[in-house]
N, C-alpha and C positions, 0 to 999 in steps of 0.2 A: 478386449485384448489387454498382455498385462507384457510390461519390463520388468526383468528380475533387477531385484537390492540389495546390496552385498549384506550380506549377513554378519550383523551384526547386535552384540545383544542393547537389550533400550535404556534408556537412559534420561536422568531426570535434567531439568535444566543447566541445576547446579553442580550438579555433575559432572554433566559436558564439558563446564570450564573448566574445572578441575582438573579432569582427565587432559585436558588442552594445554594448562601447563604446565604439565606432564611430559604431554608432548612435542611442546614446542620451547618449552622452558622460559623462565621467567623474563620474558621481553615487553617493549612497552606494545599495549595493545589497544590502549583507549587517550582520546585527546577530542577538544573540542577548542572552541575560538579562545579559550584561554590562554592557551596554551599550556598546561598542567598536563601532561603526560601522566597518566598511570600504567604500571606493570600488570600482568595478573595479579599475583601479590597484592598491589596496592590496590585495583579492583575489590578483590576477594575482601580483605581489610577491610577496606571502606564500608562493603556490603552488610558487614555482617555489624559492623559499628553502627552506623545508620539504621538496619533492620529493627536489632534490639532497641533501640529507642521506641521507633513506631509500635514493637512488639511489642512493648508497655503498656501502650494505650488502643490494644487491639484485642482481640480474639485469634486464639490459633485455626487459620481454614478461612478467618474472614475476607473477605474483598475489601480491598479497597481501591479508592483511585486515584488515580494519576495525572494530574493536570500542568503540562510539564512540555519545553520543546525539545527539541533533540538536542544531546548536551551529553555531558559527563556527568553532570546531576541525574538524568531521569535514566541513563543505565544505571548507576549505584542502586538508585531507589527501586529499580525493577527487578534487580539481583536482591538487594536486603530484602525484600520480602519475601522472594523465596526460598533465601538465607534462612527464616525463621518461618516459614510454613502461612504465609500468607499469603492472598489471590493478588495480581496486578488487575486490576481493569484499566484500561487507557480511553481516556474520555479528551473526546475532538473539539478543543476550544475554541475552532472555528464554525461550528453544522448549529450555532445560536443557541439562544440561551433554553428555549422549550427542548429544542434535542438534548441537550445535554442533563436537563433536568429527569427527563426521562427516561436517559439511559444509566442514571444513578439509581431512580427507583426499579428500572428491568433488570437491575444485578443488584440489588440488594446493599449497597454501597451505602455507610453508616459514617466514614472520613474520606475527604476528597484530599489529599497531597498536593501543594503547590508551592511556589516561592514570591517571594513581594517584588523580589528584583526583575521576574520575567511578567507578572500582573502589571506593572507600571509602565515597563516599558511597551510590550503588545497592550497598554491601554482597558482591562478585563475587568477595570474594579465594578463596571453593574452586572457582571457576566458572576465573578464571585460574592458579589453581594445575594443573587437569583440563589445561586448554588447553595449558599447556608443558611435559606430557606428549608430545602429537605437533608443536608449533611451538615455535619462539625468538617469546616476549614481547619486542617494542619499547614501552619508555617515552617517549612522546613528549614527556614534562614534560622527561625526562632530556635530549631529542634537543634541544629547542630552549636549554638551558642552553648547550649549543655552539657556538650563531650566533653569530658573530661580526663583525667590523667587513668582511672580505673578503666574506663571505658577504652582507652586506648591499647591500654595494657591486654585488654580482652580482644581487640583485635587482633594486638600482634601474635596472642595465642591462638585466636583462629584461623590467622591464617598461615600458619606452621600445619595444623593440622584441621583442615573446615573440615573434613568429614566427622573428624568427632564431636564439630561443632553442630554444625548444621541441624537442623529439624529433617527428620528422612522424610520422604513423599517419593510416592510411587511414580512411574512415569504417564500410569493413568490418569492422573492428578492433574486440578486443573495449572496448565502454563500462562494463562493469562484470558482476559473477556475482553473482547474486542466489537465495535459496531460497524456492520456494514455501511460505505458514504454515502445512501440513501440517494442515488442517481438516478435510481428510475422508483422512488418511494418512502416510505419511513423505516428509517437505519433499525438493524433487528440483531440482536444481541449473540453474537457467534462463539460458540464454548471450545477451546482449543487443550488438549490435554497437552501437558509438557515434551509429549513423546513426538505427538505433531510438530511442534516444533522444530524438535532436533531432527528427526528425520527427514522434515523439508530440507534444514541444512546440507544433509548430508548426501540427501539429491541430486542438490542444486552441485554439489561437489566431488561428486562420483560424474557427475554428466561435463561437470566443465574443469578441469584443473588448475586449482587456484593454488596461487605460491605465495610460501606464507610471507614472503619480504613485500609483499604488493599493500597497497595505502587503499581501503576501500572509502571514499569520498560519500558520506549519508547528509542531504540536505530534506530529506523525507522526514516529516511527521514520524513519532514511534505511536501516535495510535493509528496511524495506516500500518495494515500487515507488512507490505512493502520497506516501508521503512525501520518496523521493527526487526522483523527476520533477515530481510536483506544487506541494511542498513546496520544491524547490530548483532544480529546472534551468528549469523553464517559470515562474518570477518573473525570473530573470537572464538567462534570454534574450530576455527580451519589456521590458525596461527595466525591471521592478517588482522592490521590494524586498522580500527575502526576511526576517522575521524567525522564526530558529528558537527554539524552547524545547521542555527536558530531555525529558517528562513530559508523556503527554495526561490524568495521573492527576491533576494536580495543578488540580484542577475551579477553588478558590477562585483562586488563584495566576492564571490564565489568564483567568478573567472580569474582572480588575482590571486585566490590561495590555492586552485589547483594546481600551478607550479611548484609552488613553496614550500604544501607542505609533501611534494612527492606523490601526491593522487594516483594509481593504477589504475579504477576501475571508481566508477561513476557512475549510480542510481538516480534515474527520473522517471518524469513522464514526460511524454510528447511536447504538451503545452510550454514546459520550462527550459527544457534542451531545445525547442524552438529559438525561446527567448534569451537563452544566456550565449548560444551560439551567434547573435546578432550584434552583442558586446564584446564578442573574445578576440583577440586577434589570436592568426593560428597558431601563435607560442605556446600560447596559455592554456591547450589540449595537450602539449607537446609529451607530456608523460605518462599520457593513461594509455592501458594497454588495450582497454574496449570500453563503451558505456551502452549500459544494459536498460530497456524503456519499457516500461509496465505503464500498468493501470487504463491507460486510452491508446487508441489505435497510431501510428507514427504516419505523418503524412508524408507523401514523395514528395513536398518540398523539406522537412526535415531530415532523411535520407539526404537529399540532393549538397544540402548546407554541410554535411559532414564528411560527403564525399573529397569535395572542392574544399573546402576551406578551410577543412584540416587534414589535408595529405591521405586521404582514402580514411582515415579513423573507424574501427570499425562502431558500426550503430547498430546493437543485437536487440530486435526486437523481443519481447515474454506476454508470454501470459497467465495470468493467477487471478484468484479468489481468495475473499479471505478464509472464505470455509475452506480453504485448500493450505492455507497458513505460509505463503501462499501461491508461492511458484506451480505452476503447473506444466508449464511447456518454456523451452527457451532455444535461441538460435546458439548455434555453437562459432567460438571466434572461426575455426576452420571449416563451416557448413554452415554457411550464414546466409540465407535466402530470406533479402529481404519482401516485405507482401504478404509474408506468414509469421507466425508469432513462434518456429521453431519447432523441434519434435517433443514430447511428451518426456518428461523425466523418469529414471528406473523407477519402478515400487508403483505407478501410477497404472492405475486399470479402468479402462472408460470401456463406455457403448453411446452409439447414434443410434437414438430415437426416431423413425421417420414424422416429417411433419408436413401438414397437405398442402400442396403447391409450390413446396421447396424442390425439386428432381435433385440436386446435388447437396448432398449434405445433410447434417441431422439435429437434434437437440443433444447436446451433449451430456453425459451422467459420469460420473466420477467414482470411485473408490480407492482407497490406498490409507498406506499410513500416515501420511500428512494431512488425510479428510477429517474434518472437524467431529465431533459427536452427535454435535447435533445446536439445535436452537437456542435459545434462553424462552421457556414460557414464559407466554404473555402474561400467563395466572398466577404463576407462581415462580418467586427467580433463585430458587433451588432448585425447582426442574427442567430435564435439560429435553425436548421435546426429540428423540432419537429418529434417524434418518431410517426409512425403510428401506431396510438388507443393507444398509450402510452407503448407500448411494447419494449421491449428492447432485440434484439437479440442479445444474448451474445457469437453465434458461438461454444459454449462450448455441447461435446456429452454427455449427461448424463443417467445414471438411477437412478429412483427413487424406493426404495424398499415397500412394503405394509404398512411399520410400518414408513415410511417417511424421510428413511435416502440416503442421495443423495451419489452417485457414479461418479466422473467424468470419464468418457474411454478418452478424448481426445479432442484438440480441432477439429472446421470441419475439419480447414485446415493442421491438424496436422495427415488426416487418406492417405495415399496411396495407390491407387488401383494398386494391383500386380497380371497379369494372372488371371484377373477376380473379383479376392477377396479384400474387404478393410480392411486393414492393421492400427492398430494404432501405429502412431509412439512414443505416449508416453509408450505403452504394448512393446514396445521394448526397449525401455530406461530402464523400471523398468528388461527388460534379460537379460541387459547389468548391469544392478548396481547389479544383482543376482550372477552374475559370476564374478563382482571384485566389491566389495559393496566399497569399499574404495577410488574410484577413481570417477571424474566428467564423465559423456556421456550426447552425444547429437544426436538425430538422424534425418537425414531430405531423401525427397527423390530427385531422378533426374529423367527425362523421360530415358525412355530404349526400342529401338526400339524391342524389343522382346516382354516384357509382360507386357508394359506398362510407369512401373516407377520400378524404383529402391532402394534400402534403402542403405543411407551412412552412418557407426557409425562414430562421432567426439570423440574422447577420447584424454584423458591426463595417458592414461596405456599404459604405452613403450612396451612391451609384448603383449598385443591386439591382439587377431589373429581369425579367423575366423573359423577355427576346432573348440577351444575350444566352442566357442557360440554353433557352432550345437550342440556339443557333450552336453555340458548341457541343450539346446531345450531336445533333443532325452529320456536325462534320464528322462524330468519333461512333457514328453508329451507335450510340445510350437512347436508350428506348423512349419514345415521347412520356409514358407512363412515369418517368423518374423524374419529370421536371414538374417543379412545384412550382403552383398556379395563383400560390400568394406567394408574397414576401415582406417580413417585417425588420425594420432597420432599424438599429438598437446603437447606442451611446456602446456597450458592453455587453457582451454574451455572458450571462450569470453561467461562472465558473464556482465548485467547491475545493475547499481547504485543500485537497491533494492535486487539484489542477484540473480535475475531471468537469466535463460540462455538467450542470445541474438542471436536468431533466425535467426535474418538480417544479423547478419554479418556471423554467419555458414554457413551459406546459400550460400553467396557471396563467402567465402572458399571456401566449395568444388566446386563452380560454374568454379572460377577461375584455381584449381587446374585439372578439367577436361577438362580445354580449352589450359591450357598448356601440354599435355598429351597427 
């Protein structure tokens, strides 16, 4: 099935600003903990000032990377490169130091971009020591100590007129290389053309009406899709202003500026809107007009916290991939059914795969213009390994209701076949956050020479015990088959850099902890 997308011809990243203020005219549209406000204008400037320097010491078309937190720096630097015809890859300074090694050599990445002032302070110096192993480190502190009066001068002419400046690139071209978080495996190099991009934007903004006086609040990562797309490209192309910060750790830090600096609209995930609602008193929501929750599932007690404790607020669940760049489905402020992750946005065309033992729902497959190209080879990282018919199996079990609102049960690899029957482990996760809503779980399976496989809950509840699970299956009717028959109690449930549980290394726990046993 497919939503039409209003017609519109395509358009390159840099473009899109352009045309933005154009549209919206020369307002301030980017700020971060500085407090340094830039215009388009001064964006645009900045970008093309900063690009040509890197453009010096670059190749036209090459990749490079981006080691960088969310800030006013790492938009410039993501704009100047494609100011001057160069790839962004955004590399996750949290997913260690072999991921990150690896995912320079699967794009081809020859200069990694950072700054000494965010190395020191996130503490990264053996993480960039690893790194210029296989890359030349640029210091970008170093790089703008160089700007000088000519340099300036050439900004200010470009940005009177960037189209004449600009390096053109087609909208097929790449928009940036980004790595999946590696949740349920090893992060795989996602190739996103510029078009994807904007289109996801423009989605995400044909589906929801956003007004361009609204403050979009990004404590997301920009090498998570989430936080680059959502976080920065769909505020400044839709006239709203982006304000970034460091850190979605920094819970107290972030409930004091979402008053101040006029916050609308509020990007997380589950995990940190859990956490930062626990610190806020209900003031300090008091301006946003909705906060929208990707990447992990939203538990009824985070619902419940937003209800109560900040005057009904609403809490719009989504859902996205980054091969999808990466919204795919979202709740709308005025059809907001929480339990589903929303209806499907225009332009998006899926089908349900049947899968044996699931009766309700399907494996989900994807197409549109916001679907990625395709892979990075393993073999070779100039070729982009292309989706069959353009599809994009997203592994995800879904249902889709009549009235088009999607339901996620699980990923594939997330169901367990137990004594015949398939079991989801994330419908166990939510029987486990039922019976102590206040604590993290995780749950994976092991084979079990009796009926199959077996379910292990990971928890951070010292008390954990496996009566009380049945005993709450038994009163709520949950199938005896859903309660796990271990359970391991952890100091911390290994969480990754975006907030998501990390699968791999649970996995590897109790892998371990059974073989010592």
């Amino acid at each position: 099935m497919r939503l039409p997308l209003d017609a519109k011809s395509e358009e390159t990243v840099f473009d899109a600003l352009i045309a933005a203020r154009d549209r919206f005219g020369d307002k301030e549209i980017l700020e971060d903990q500085d407090r340094k406000p830039l215009t388009y204008t001064g964006l645009i400037r900045a970008a093309f000032v900063l690009g040509r320097k890197i453009a010096a010491m670059t190749q036209p078309g090459e990749r490079v990377g981006i080691l960088l937190p969310s800030s006013a720096g790492v938009v410039v630097t993501y704009y100047g490169l494609h100011a001057h015809g160069r790839v962004p890859v955004m590399l996750n300074f949290t997913s260690g130091e072999r991921n990150v090694k690896a995912a320079i050599q699967a794009a081809g990445v020859k200069r990694v971009l950072s700054a000494k002032r965010f190395v020191d302070q996130a503490k990264l110096d053996d993480l960039m020591t690893e790194i210029a192993r296989v890359a030349e480190v640029v210091w970008l502190d170093d790089v703008r100590k160089t700007i000088g009066l000519p340099d300036k001068v050439y900004g200010l002419m470009a940005g009177m007129m960037p189209k004449r400046f600009r390096v053109k690139t087609e909208p097929s071209s790449p928009g940036v290389i980004l790595f999946t978080s590696g949740s349920f495996g090893a992060p795989k190099g996602v190739f996103l053309s510029q078009w994807n991009l904007v289109s996801n934007c423009r989605q995400v903004a044909q589906h929801i009406a956003l007004d361009p006086d609204w403050v979009v609040f990004n404590p997301l990562p920009t090498f998570h899709c989430f936080g680059l797309t959502g976080g920065v490209l769909l505020p400044m192309l839709t006239g709203m202003k982006a304000f970034q910060y460091p850190s979605p750790l920094h819970a107290k830090q972030i409930v004091e500026l979402l008053p101040e600096v006029k916050a609308s609209i509020l990007f997380a995930t589950d995990t940190f809107l859990n956490q930062w609602a626990r610190v806020a008193a209900p003031d300090d929501f008091s301006t946003l007009q909705f906060v929208v929750a990707g990447a992990e599932k939203v538990k009824d007690e985070t619902y419940h916290l937003y209800n109560t404790k900040f005057r009904g607020l609403k809490l719009l669940e989504g859902y996205g991939a980054t091969e999808a760049a990466p919204v795919v489905a979202v709740n709308h402020p005025d059809r907001n059914r929480p339990g589903t992750v929303g209806q499907m946005l225009p332009g998006m065309e899926w089908r349900l795969d049947p899968v044996d033992g699931i009766a309700d729902g399907g494996r989900l497959f994807l197409r549109g213009p916001n679907v990625m190209k395709g892979y990075l080879s393993p073999d070779d990282p100039e070729k982009v390994d292309p989706l069959p018919g353009g599809w994009h199996d997203t592994g995800d079990i879904v249902d889709i209701d009549k009235d088009g609102y999607v339901s996620i049960l699980g990923r594939a690899k997330r169901f367990a076949k137990i004594g015949g029957e398939m079991v989801s482990l994330t419908a166990v996760e939510g029987l486990a956050g039922a019976v102590w809503p206040e604590n993290r779980h995780a749950v994976v399976s092991v084979p079990d020479a009796r009926k199959g496989e077996k379910l292990v809950l990971v928890t951070d509840r010292k008390d954990a015990d496996v009566a009380r699970m049945a005993e709450w299956a038994r009163e709520h009717g949950a199938p005896e088959l859903a309660v796990p028959k271990k359970i391991m109690r952890v100091v911390e449930v290994p969480v990754l850099g975006t907030g998501k549980t990390d699968y791999v290394s649970i996995q590897r726990m109790v892998e371990d902890d059974r073989a010592a046993a």
